[in-house]
KEMARDO-191581 format. One record per residue: residue number from 1; x negated, y, z negated of N, C-alpha, C, O in turn; residue in one letter. Coordinates in pm, 1 decimal. Atoms other than C-alpha are relative to their C-alpha. Layout:
N
<r NUM <X Y Z> <X Y Z> <X Y Z> <X Y Z> A>
...
This chain:
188
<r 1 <-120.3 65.9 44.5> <-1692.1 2640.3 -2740.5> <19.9 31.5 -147.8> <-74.1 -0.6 -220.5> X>
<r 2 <-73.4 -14.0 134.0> <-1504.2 2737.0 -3073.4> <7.4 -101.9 -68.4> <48.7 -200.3 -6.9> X>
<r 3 <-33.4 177.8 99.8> <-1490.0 2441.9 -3355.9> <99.0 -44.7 11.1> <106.6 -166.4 -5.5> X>
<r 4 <-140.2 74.6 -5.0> <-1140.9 2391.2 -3310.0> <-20.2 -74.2 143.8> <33.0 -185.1 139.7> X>
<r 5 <23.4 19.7 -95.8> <-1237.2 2321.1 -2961.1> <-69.2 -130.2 -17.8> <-24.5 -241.7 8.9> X>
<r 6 <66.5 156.5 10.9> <-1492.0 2066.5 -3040.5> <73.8 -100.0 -101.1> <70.8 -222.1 -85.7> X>
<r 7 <-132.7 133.7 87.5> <-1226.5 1889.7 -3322.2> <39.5 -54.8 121.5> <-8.8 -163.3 153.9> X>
<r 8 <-66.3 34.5 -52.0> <-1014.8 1875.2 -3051.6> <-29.5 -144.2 97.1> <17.1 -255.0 124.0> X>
<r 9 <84.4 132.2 -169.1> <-1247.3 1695.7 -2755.5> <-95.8 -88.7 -72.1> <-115.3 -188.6 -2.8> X>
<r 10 <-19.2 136.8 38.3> <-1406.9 1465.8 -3002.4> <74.2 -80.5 -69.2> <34.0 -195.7 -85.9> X>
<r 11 <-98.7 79.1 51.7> <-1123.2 1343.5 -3172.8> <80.5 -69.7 115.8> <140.7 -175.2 95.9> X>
<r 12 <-49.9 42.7 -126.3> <-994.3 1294.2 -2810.0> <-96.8 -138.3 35.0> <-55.5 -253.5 22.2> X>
<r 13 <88.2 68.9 -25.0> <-1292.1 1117.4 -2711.6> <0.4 -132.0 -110.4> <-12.8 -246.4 -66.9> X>
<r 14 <-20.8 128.8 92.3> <-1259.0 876.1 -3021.2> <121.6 -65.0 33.4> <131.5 -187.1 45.6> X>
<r 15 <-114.9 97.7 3.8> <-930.3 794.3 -2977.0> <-6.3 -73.1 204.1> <58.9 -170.6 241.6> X>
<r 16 <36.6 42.5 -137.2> <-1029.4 728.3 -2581.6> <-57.0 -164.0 2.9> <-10.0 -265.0 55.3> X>
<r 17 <63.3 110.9 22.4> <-1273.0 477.5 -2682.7> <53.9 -96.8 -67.3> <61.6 -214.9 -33.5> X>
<r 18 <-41.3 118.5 16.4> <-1116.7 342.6 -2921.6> <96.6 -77.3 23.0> <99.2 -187.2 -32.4> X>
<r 19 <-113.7 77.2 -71.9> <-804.2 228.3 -2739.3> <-93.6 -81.8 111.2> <-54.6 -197.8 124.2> X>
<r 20 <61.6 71.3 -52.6> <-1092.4 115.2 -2479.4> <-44.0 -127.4 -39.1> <-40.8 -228.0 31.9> X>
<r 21 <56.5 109.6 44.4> <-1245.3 -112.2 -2709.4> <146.2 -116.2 -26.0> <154.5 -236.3 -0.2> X>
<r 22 <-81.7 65.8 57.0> <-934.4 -216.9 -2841.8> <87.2 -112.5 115.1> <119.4 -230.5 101.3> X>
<r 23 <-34.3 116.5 -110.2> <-793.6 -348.2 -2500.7> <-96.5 -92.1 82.1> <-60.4 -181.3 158.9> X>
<r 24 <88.2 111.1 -17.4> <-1144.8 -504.5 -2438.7> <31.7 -106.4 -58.3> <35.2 -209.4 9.0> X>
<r 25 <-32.5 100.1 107.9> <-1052.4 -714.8 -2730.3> <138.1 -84.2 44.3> <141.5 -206.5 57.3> X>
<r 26 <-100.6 32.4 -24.5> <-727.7 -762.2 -2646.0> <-13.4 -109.6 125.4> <5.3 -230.0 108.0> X>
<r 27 <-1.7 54.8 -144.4> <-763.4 -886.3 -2288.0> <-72.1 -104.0 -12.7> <-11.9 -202.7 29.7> X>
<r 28 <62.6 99.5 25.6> <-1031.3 -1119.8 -2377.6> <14.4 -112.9 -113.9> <-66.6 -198.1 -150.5> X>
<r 29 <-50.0 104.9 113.1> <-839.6 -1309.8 -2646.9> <84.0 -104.7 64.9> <188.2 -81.0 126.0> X>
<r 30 <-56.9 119.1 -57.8> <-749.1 -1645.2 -2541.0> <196.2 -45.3 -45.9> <229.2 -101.1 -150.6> X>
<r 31 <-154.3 10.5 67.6> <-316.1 -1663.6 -2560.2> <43.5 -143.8 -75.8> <-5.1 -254.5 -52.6> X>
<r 32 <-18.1 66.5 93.3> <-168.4 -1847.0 -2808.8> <60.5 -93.1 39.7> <119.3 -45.9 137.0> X>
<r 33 <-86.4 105.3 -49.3> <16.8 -2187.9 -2730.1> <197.9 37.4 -89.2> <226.2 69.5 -204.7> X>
<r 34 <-129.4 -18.0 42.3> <413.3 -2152.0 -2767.5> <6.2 -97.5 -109.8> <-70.9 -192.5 -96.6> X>
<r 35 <-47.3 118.3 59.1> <547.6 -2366.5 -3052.0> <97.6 -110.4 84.9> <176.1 -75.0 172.8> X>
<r 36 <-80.1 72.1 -78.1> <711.3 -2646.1 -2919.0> <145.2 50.5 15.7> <179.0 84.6 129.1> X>
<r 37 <-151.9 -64.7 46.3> <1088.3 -2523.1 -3039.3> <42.1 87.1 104.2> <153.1 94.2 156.9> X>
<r 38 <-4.1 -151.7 -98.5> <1025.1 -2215.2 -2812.5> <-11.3 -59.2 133.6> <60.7 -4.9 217.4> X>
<r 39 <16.2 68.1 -137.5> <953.9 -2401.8 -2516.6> <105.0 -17.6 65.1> <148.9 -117.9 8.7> X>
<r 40 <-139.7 13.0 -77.4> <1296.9 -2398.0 -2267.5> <-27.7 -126.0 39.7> <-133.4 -158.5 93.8> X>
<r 41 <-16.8 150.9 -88.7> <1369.0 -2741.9 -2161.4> <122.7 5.4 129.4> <244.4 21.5 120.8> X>
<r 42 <-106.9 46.3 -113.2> <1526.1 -2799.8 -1820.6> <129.7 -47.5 -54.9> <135.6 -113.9 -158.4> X>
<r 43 <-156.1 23.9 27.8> <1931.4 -2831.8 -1822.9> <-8.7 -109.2 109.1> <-5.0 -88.5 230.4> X>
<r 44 <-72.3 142.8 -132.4> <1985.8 -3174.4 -1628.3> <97.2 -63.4 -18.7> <107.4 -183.1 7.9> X>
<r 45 <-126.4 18.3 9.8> <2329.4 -3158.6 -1724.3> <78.8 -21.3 43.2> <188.1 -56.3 -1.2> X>
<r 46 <-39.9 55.9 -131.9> <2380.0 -3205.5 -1360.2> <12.0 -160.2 -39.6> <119.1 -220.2 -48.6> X>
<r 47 <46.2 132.3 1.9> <2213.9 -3555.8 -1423.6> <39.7 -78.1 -80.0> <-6.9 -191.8 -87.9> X>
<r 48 <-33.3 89.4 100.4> <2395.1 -3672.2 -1691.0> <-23.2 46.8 -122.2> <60.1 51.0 -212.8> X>
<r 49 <34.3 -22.3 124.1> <2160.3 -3546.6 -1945.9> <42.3 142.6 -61.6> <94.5 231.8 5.4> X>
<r 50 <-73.9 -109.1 40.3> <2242.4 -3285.0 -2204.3> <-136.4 102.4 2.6> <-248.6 71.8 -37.7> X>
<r 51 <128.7 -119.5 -5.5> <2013.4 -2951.0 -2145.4> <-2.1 52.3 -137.5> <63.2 -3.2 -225.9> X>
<r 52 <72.5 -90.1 92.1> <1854.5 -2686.7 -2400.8> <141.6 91.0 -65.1> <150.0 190.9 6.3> X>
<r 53 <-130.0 -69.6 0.3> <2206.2 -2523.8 -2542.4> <-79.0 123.1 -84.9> <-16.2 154.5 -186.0> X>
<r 54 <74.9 -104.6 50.4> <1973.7 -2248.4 -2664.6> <-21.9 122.8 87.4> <-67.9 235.2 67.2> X>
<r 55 <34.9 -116.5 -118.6> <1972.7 -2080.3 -2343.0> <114.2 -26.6 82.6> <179.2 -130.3 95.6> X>
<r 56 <-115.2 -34.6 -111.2> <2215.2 -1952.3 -2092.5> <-104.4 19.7 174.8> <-220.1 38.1 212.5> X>
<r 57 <64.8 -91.7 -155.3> <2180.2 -1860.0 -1708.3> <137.0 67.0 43.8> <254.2 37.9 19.9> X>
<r 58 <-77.6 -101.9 -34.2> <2331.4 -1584.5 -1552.9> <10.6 36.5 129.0> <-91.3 47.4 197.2> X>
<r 59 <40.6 -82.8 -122.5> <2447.2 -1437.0 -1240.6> <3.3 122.2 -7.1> <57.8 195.7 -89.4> X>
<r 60 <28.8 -150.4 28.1> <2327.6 -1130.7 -1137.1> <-11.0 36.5 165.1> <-46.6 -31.6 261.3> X>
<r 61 <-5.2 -23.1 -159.1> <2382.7 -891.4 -829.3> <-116.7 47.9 34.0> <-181.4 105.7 -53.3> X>
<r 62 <137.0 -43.9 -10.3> <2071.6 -812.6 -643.8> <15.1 120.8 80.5> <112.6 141.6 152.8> X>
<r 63 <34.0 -120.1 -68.0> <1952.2 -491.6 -509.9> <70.9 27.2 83.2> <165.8 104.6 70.9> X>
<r 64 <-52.8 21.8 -111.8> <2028.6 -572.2 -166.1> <144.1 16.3 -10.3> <200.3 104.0 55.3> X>
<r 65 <-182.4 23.3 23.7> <2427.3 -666.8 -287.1> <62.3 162.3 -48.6> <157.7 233.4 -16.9> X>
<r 66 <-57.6 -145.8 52.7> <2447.2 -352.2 -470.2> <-40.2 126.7 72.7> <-1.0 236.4 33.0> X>
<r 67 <16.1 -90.8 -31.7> <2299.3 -151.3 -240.6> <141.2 26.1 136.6> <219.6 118.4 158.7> X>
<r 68 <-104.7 -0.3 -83.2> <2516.6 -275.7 51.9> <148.6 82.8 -20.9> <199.4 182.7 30.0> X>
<r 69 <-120.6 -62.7 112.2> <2828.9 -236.8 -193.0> <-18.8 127.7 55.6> <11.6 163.2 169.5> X>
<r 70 <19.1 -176.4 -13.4> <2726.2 149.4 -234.6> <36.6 16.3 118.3> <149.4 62.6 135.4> X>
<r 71 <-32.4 -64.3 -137.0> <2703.7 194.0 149.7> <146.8 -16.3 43.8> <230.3 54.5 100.1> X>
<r 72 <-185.5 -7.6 -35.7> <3030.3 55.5 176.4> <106.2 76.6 -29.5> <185.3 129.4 48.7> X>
<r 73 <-93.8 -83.4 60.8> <3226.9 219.4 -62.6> <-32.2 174.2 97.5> <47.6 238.6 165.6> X>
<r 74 <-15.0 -153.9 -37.9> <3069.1 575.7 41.4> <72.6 12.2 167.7> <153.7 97.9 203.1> X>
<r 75 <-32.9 29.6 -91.3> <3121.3 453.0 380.2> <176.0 30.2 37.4> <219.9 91.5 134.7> X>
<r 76 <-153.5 18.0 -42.4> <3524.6 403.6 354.4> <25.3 135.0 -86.2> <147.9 143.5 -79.7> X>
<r 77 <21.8 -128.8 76.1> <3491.8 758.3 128.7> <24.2 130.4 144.8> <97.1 223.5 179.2> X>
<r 78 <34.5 -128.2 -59.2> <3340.5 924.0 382.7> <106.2 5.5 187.1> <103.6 88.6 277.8> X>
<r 79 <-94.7 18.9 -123.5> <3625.5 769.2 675.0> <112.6 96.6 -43.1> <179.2 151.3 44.8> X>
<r 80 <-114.3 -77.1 -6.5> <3881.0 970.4 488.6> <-61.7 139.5 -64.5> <-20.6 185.0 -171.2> X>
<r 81 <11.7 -91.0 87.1> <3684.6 1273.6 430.7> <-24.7 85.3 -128.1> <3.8 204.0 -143.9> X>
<r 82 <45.9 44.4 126.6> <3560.8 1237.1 96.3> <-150.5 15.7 -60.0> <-246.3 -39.0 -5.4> X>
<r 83 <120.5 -52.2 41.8> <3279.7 1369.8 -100.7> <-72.3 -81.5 -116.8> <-146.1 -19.1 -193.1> X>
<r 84 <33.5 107.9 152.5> <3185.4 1096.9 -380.1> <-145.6 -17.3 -24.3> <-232.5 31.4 48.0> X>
<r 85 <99.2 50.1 45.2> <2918.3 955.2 -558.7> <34.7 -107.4 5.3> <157.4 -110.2 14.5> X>
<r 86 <-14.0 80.1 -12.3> <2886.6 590.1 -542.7> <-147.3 -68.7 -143.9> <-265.8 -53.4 -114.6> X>
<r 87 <16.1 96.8 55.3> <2752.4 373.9 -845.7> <-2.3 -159.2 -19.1> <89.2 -239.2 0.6> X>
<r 88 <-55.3 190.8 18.4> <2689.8 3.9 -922.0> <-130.8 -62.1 -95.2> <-248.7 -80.1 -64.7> X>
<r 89 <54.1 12.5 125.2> <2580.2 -95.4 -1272.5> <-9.7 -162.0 32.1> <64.5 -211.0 117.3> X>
<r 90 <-12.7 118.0 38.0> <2483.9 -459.0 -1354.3> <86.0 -23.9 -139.0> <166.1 47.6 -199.3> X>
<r 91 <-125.1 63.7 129.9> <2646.4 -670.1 -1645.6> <-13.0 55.9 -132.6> <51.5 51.8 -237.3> X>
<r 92 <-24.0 -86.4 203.8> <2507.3 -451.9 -1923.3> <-27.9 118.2 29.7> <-80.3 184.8 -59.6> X>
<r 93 <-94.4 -147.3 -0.4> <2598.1 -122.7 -1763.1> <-140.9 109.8 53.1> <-141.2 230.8 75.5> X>
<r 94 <85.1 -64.5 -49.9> <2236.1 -74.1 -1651.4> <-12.3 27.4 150.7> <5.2 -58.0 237.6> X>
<r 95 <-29.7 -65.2 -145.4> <2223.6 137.8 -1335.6> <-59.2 -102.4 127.2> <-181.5 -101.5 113.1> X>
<r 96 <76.4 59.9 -138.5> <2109.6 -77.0 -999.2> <-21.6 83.6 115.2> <-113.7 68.4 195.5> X>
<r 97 <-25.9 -95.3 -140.5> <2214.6 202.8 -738.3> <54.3 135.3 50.5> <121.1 130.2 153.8> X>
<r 98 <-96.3 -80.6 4.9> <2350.6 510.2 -736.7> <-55.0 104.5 151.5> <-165.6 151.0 178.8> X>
<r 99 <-2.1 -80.2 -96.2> <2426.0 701.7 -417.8> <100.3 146.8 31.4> <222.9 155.4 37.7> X>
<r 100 <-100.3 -124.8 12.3> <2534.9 1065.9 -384.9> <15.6 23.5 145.1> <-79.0 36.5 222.8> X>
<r 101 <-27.0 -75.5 -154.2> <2737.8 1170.6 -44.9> <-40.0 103.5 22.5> <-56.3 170.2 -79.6> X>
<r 102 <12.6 -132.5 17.4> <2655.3 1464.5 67.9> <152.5 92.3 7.3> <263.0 89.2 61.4> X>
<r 103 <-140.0 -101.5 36.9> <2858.9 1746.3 -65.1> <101.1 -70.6 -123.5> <218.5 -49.7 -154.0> X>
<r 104 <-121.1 -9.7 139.0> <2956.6 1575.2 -392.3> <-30.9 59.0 -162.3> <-124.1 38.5 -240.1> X>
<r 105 <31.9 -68.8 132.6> <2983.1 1761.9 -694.0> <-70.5 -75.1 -89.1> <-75.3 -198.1 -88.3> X>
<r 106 <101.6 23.1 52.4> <2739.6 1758.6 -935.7> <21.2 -83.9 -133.9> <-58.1 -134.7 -213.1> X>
<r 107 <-72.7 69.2 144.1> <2975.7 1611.7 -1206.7> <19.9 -192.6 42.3> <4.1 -295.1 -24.0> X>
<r 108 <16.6 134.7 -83.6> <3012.7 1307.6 -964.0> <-94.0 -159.7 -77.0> <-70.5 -268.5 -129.4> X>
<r 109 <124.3 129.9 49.5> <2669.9 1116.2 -1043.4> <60.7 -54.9 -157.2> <92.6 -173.4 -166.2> X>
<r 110 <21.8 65.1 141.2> <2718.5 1059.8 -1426.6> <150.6 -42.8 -1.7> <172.8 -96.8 -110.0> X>
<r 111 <-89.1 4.9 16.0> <3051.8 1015.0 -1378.5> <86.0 -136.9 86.0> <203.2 -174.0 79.7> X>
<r 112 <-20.5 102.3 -126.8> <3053.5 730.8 -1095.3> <-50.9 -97.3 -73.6> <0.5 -208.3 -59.3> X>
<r 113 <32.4 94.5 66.4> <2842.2 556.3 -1345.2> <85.4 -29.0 -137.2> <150.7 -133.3 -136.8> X>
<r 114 <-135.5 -6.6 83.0> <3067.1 591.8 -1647.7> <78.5 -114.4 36.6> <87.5 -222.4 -21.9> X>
<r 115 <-87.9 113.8 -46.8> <3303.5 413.3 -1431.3> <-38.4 -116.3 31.4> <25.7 -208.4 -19.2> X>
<r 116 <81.2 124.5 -21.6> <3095.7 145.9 -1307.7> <29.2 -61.7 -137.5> <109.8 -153.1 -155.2> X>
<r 117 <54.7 55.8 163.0> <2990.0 92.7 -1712.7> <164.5 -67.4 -27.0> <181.3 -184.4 7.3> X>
<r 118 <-108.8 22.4 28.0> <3356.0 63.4 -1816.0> <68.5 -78.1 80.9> <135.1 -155.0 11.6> X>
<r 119 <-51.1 156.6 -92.4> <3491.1 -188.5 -1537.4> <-89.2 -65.8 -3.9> <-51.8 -159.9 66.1> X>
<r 120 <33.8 124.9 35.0> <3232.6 -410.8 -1620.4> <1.4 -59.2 -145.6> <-9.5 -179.0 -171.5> X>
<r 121 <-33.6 1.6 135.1> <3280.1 -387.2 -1976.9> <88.7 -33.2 -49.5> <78.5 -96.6 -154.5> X>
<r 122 <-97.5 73.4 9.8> <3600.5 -462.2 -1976.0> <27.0 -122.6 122.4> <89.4 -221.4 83.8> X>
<r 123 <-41.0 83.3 -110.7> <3636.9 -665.7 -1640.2> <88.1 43.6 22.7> <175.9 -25.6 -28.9> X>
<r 124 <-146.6 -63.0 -68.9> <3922.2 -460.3 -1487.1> <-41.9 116.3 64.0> <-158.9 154.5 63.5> X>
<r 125 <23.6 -49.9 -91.9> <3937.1 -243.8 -1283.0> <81.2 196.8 -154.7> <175.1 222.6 -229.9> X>
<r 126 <-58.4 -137.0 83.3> <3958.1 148.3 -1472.7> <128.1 36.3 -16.2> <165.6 54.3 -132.1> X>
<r 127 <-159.4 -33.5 -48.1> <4336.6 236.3 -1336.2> <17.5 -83.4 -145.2> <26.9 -22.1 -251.5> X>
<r 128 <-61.2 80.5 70.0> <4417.8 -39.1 -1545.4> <-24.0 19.3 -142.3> <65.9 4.7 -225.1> X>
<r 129 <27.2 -33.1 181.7> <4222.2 52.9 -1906.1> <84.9 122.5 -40.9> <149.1 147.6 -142.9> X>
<r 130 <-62.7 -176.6 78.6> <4345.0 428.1 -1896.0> <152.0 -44.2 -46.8> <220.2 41.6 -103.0> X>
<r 131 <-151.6 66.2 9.7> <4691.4 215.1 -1935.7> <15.2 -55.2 -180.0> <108.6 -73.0 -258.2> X>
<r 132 <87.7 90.8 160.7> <4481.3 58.1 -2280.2> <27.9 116.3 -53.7> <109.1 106.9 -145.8> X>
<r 133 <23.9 -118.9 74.4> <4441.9 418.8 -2381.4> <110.3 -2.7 -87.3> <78.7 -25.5 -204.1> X>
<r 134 <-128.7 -12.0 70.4> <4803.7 445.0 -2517.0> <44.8 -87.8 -147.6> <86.9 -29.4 -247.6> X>
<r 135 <58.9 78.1 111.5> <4775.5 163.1 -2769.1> <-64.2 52.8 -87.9> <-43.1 117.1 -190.7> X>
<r 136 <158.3 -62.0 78.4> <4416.2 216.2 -2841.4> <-84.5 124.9 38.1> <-188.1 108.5 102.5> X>
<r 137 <19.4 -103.4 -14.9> <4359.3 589.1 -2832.1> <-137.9 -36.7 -11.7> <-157.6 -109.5 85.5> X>
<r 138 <154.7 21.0 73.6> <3961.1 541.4 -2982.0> <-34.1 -90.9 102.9> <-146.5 -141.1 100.3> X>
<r 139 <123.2 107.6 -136.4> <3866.4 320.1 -2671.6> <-76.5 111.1 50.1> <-198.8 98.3 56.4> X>
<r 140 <111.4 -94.8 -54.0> <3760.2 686.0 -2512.9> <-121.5 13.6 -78.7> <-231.6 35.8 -28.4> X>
<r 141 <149.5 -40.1 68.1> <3512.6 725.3 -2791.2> <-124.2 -71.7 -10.3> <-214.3 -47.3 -90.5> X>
<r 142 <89.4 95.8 -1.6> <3301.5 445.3 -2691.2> <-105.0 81.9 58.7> <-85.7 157.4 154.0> X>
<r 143 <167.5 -97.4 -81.4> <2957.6 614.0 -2588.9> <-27.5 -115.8 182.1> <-20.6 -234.8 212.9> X>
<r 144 <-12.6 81.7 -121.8> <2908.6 562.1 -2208.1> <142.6 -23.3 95.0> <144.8 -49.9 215.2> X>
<r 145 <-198.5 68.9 -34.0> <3301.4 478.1 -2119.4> <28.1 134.6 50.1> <-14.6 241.1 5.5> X>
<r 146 <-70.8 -86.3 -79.6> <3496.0 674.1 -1868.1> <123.9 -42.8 26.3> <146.1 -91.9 137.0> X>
<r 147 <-146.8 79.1 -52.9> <3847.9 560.6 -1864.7> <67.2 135.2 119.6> <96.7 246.0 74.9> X>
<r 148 <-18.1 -81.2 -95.8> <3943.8 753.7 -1546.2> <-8.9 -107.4 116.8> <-106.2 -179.7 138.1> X>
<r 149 <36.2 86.8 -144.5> <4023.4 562.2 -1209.3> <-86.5 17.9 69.8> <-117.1 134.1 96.6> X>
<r 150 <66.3 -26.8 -39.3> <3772.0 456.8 -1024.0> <-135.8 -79.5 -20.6> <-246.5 -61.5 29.9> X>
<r 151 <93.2 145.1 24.8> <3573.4 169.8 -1130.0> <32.2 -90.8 28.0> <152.8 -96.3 3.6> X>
<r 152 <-47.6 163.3 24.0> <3610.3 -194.1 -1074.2> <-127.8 -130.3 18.8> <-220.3 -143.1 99.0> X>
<r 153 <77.7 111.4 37.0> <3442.0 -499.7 -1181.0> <-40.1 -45.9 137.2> <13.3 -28.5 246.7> X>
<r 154 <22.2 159.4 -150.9> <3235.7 -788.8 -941.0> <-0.1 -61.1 -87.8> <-51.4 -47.1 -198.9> X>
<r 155 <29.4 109.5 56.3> <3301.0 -1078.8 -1014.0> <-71.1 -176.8 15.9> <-24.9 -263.7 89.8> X>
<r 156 <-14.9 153.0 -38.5> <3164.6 -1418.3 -1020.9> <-6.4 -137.5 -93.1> <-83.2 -187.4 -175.3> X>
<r 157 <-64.2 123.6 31.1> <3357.8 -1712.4 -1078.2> <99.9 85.8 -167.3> <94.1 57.8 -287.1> X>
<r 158 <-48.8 -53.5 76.4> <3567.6 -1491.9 -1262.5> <-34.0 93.8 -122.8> <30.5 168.8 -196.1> X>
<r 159 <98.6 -120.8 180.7> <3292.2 -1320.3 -1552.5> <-24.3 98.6 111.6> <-28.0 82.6 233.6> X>
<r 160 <94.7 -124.4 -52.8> <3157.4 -987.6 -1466.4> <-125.4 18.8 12.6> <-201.6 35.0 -82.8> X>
<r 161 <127.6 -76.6 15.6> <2863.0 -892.7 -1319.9> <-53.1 53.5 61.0> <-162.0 24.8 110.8> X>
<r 162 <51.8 -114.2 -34.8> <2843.2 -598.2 -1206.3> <140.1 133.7 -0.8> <261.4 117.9 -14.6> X>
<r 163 <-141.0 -119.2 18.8> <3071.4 -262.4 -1212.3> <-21.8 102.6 113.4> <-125.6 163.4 87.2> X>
<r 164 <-23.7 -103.2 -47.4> <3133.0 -8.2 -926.1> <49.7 92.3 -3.5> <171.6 82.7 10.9> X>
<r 165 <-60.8 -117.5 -0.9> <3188.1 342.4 -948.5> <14.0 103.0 48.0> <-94.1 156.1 73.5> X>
<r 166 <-30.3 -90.0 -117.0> <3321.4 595.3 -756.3> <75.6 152.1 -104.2> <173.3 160.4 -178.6> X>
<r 167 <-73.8 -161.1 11.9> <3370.5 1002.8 -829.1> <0.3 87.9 87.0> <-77.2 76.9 182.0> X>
<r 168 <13.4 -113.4 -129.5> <3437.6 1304.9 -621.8> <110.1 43.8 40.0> <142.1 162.6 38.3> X>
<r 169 <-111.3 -56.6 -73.1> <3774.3 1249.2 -441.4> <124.2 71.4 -144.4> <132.2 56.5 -266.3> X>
<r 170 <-89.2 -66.0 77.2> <4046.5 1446.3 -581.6> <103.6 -106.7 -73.2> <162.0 -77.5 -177.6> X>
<r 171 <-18.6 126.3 149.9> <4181.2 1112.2 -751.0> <-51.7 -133.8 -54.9> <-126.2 -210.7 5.9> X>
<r 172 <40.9 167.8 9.1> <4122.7 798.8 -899.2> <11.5 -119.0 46.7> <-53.8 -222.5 59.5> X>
<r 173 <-54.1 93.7 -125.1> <4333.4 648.2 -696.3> <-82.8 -55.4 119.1> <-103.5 -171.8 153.7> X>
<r 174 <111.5 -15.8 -118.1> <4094.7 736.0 -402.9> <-106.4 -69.2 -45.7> <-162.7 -157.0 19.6> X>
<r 175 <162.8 67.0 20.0> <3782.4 648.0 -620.4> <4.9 -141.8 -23.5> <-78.0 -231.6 -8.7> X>
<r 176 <-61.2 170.2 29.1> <3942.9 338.9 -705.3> <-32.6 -83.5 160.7> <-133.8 -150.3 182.0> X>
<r 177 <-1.0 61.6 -100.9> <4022.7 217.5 -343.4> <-145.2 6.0 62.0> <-195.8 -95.7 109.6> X>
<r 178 <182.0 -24.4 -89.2> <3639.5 351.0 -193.5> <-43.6 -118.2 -81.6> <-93.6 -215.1 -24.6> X>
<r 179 <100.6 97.1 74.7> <3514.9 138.7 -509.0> <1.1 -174.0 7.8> <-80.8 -258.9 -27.5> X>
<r 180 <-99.9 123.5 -56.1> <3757.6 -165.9 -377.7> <-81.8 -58.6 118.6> <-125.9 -170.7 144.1> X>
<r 181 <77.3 38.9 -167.3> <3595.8 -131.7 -23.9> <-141.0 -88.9 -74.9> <-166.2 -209.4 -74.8> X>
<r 182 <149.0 97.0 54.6> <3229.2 -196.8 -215.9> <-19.7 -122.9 -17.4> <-113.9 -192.7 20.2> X>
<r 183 <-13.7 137.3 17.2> <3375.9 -500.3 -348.0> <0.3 -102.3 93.1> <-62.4 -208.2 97.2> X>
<r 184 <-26.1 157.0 -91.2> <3531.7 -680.2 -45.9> <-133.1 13.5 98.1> <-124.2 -57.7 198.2> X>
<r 185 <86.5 11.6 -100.5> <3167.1 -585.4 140.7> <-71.2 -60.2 -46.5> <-183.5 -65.4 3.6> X>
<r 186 <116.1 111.5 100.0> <3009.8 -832.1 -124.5> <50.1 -109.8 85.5> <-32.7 -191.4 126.0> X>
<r 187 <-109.8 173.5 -38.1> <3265.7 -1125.5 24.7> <-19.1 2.7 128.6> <32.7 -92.9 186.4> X>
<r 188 <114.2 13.1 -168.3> <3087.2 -1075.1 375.7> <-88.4 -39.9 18.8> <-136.1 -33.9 132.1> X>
């Protein structure tokens, strides 16, 4: 073995160990008690009493909802012939699902999410922002944002949370309505 060779494999070997030792240590350190402050108190705001206004709760779509969604949309896609990608972001635009038909272009995927991101971001449905554009030219330059039909919000109880998106067919129109279907297969 060459000296650079042996630098290499015991400097390896040290740093091996000592991340070993170091999560011995770690793991065996007894956790710290929260401060009280930090502690969430039950909301029994039901009950009369006033809860923790320090904290929120949220709805959120689950797997299952968003996966369904997807099948749906590609589903009513693939009744008229239709080659799409199918998306469905949660409330902060992070991906839950994305399904590619077969036979949809390759521009599709990032582009199904895009839309998703942007109908939940605004709560509307895309058709309707590219309408924003005219106003406020500089909405396209938002990083992430696809103003292009073809997204639309879920909602519940009126907030957003979640965004479907649909690319592929030759309009927005189309990706719009497939992304429509997703929706009303949540309300089943």
């Amino acid at each position: 073995m060459n000296t650079r060779t042996r630098v290499l494999t015991g400097t390896a070997l040290a740093v091996a160990l000592g991340a070993g030792a170091f999560g011995a240590v770690s793991a065996s350190a007894a956790p710290a008690a929260a401060p009280a402050s930090a502690v969430a108190k039950k909301d029994d705001s039901k009950n009369g009493e006033a809860g923790d206004k320090n904290f929120t709760t949220t709805t959120h779509l689950t797997v299952d909802a968003a996966t369904r969604a997807a099948q749906a949309a590609l589903q009513a896609a693939k009744a008229e012939n239709q080659k799409v990608t199918v998306a469905v972001v949660d409330r902060n635009g992070n991906t839950i699902v994305t399904l590619r038909g077969d036979g949809a272009g390759p521009q599709s995927y990032e582009s199904a999410q895009r839309k998703a991101y942007t109908a939940v971001s605004w709560n509307a449905p895309t058709s309707v922002l590219v309408g924003r554009l005219a106003q406020t030219p500089n909405l396209k330059d938002i990083p992430g944002t696809l103003f292009l039909g073809g997204g639309t919000p879920v909602q519940a109880d009126g907030a957003p949370v979640a965004g479907i998106g649909v690319a592929g067919a030759p309009s927005g129109e189309l990706d719009e309505k497939f992304a429509k279907a997703g929706v009303d297969a949540l309300a089943k």
